[in-house]
PAFIDREN-430123 format. One record per residue (C-alpha): residue in one letter; x, y, z. Coordinates in pm, whole numbers, plus 50000, padded with zeros to 5 digits. Example, Ala and Ser with C-alpha at 12.3 -4.5 7.8 and 13.67 -1.06 7.14 Angstrom:
// PAFIDREN-430123
a512304955050780;s513674989450714;
// end
This chain:
// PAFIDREN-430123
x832066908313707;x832956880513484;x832626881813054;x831446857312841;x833396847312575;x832786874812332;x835236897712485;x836366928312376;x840286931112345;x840636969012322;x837786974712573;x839746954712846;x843196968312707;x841337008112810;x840326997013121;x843666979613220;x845667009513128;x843277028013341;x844407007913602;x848287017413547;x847117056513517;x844977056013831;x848437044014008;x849907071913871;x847447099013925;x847167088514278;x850477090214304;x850967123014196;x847707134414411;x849537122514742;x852937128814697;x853957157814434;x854777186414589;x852627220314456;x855167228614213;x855147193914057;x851617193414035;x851127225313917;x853957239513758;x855547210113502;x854637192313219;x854547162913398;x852177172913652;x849737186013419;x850237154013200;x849037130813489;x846457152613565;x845177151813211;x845707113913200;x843157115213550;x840007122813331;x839897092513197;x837497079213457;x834577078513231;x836567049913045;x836377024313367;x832787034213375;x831377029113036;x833376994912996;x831376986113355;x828306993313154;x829626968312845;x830926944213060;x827506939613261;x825746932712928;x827806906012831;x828276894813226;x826436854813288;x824226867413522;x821776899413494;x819466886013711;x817796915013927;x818586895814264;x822356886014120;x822816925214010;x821796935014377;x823846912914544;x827126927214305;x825856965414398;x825936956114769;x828986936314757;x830836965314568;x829346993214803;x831126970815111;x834456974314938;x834107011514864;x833617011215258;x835876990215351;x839267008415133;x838177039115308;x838577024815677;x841667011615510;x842827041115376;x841737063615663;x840997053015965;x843767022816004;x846667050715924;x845057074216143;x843767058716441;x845597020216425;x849227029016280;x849117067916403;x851007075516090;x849107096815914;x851257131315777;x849807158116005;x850047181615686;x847147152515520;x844887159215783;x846007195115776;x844557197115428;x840977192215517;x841427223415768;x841617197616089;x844157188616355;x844817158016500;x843247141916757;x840267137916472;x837007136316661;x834517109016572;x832497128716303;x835637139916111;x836577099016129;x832747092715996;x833477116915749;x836337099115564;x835067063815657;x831977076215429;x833197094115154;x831837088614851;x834397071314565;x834287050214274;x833417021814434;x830037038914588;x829247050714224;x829447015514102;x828187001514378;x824687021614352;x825087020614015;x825056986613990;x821606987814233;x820057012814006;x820986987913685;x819066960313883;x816086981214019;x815396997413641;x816176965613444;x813026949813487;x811516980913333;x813306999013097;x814426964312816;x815006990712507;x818267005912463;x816987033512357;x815117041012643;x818547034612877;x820397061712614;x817147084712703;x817727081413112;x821317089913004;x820637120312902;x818057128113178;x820797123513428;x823527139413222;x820827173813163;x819607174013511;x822967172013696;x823937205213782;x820077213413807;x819517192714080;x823507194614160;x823787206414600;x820487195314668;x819807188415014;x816567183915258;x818907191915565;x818467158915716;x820517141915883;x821097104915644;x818857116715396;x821657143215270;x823967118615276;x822337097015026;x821357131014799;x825157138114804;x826117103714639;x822957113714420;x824177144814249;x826017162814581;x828777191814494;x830777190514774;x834157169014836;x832647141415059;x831347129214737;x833837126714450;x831437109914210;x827537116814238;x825317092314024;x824567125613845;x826217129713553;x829027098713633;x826357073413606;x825277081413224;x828737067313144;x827657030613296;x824117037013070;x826417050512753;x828207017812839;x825186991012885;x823157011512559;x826887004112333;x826536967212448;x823046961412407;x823476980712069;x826586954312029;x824576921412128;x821456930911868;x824716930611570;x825666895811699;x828766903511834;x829896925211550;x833416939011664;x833776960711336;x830006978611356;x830746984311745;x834437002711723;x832957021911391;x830017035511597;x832007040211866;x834317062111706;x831157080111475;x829287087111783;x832377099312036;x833327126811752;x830117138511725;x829787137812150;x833487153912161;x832097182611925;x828547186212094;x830647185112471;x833437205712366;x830847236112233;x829147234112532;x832167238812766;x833717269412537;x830097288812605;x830217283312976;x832737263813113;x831907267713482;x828477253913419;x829597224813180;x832507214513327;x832817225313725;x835657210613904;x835417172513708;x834577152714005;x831377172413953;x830547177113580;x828017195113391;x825617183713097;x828727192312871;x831727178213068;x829737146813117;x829027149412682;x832657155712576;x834417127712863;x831827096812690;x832667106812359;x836497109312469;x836607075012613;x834287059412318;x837077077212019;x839917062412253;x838197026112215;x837817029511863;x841517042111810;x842777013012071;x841036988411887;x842867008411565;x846316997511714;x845646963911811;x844696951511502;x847766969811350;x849786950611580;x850836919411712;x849706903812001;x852616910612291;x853176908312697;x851846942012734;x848406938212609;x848976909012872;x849666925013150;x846936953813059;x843996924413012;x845276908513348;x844726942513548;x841156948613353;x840096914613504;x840996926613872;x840486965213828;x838266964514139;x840866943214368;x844016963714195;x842246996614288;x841696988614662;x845356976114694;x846797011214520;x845117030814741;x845477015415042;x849317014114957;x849507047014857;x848017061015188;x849967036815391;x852967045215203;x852367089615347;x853567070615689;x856817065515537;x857187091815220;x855137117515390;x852287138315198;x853217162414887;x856867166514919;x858337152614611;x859767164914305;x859117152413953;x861457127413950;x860657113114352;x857337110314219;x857967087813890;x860587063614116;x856887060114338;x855267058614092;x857037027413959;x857307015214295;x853447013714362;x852657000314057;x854936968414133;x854466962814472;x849956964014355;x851006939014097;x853116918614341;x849676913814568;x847506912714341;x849696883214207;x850076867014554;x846346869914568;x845586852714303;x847706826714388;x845706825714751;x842656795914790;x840016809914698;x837936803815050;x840906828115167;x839776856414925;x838756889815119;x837376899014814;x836816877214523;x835426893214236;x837636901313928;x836476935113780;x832916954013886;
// end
């Protein structure tokens, strides 16, 4: 989704190094061995560095705000369009390794408790699991069907919180029907086939679109937005962080699916680390880096599809989980430049040749 010209350098500075960290996390993820992951700094590091999802997600919500088109039709179209990428990096992913190349690491498919030759449901199952790109996706649907109704930011902070409080309420909830469940999984499902239900991920999108509506009514104030942004993720950190110290199971779960507190304490997170972004930007000078990270914020869908496709590709070559710490950095570094390298020769492609064209969700 493109922004106008009142763009926000530490917002797309966040998101681009979210790009870089989402390399690395994956990285780790697929090819650390358990004591890497587990048992070193490093490992735990990364893994720390992976919660910063809810920063992607609330700069989708800014971003649509001060996107040229909001219409309800346009906003459909996007959802749709995103939802056939989500769809299309899984059969990418998955099925091309697994049933095209035959190079998928037998301990991978191990790892979900099967054996190869997968059988037609356990393909169905990875071609539809649920990722990012389905939250933003529906998100972007929901944005388009509630638009029309709910104008008041206030009101969009208010469904916020509905869906934040009535996550892990409605959290497993299924009609055992076959479809139907499916679709209640990507709603507020518990299980792995969905890594990010709607409920509680989607309230960062709302934080996001009720911090740029708050940001449009200021006239583009830059100095009001990163102050309240900073005011309001404290007080969020506080409220999220007491509610995960009196029951952490409830508040927190296993990330990919949060409770009312986790949710809290990951928006106010990502709002103090735009605030003290925007901090170090203006006590700095402009340089290639900030570059580089504003370049990958503009293509953060397209770079995300060409990580992960790489870095399942690559478990043909490397194999799954059997590096050390220092294996994993060298891939690390290797990933990241080779998903720079295409997403370079992309851009450099006509754009009729696109197989996807849009810049950032």
């Amino acid at each position: 989704m493109e922004i106008e010209q009142n763009r926000l350098q530490a917002i797309d500075v966040a998101r681009g190094l979210s790009v870089v960290v989402m390399v690395m996390v994956h990285t780790l993820w697929m090819y650390g061995d358990v004591a890497t992951q587990g048992g070193t700094v490093f490992g735990t590091i990364i893994h720390i560095l992976g919660k910063g999802t809810a920063a992607f997600l609330v700069a989708m919500g800014i971003s649509y705000i001060l996107s040229r088109d909001q219409s309800v039709l346009g906003t459909l179209k996007r959802g749709v369009y995103t939802l056939g990428l989500g769809y299309m990096m899984n059969a990418l992913k998955f099925i091309v390794p697994i049933s095209v190349f035959n190079s998928m690491p037998e301990n991978f498919i191990a790892a979900y408790s099967w054996s190869s030759p997968l059988s037609l449901s356990q393909l169905n199952y990875l071609l539809f699991t649920g990722d990012i790109l389905q939250l933003a996706g529906f998100s972007l649907i929901f944005i388009a069907l509630i638009g029309h109704f709910i104008k008041n930011k206030w009101g969009i902070f208010v469904l916020a919180l509905m869906m934040i409080f009535s996550s892990k309420v409605l959290s497993g909830l299924r009609l055992d029907i076959s479809g139907v469940d499916y679709l209640l999984d990507l709603l507020w499902g518990n299980q792995y086939n969905v890594y990010f239900p709607l409920f509680p991920w989607m309230a960062c999108v709302l934080f996001g679109l009720f911090i740029g509506m708050a940001y449009k009514e200021k006239n583009y104030d830059q100095v009001f937005l990163y102050q309240s942004l900073g005011l309001s993720g404290v007080c969020m950190m506080l409220l999220g962080a007491a509610l995960c110290f009196y029951d952490f199971d409830y508040h927190f779960a296993d990330f990919f699916h949060l409770g009312p507190g986790g949710a809290i304490y990951l928006i106010g997170f990502t709002a103090v680390a735009y605030w003290g972004i925007d901090w170090v930007i203006r006590h700095t000078k402009p340089n290639r880096f900030y570059t580089l990270l504003q370049y990958c914020s503009q293509r953060v869908t397209s770079m995300y599809i060409i990580q992960w496709v790489l870095i399942c590709w690559g478990m043909g070559v490397f194999g799954y989980q059997t590096f050390s710490t220092l294996g994993v950095i060298a891939l690390m570094l290797l990933f990241l430049l080779v998903t720079l390298l295409i997403q370079y020769l992309k851009d450099k492609l006509p754009q009729r040749h696109y197989w996807f064209r849009r810049k950032a969700v």
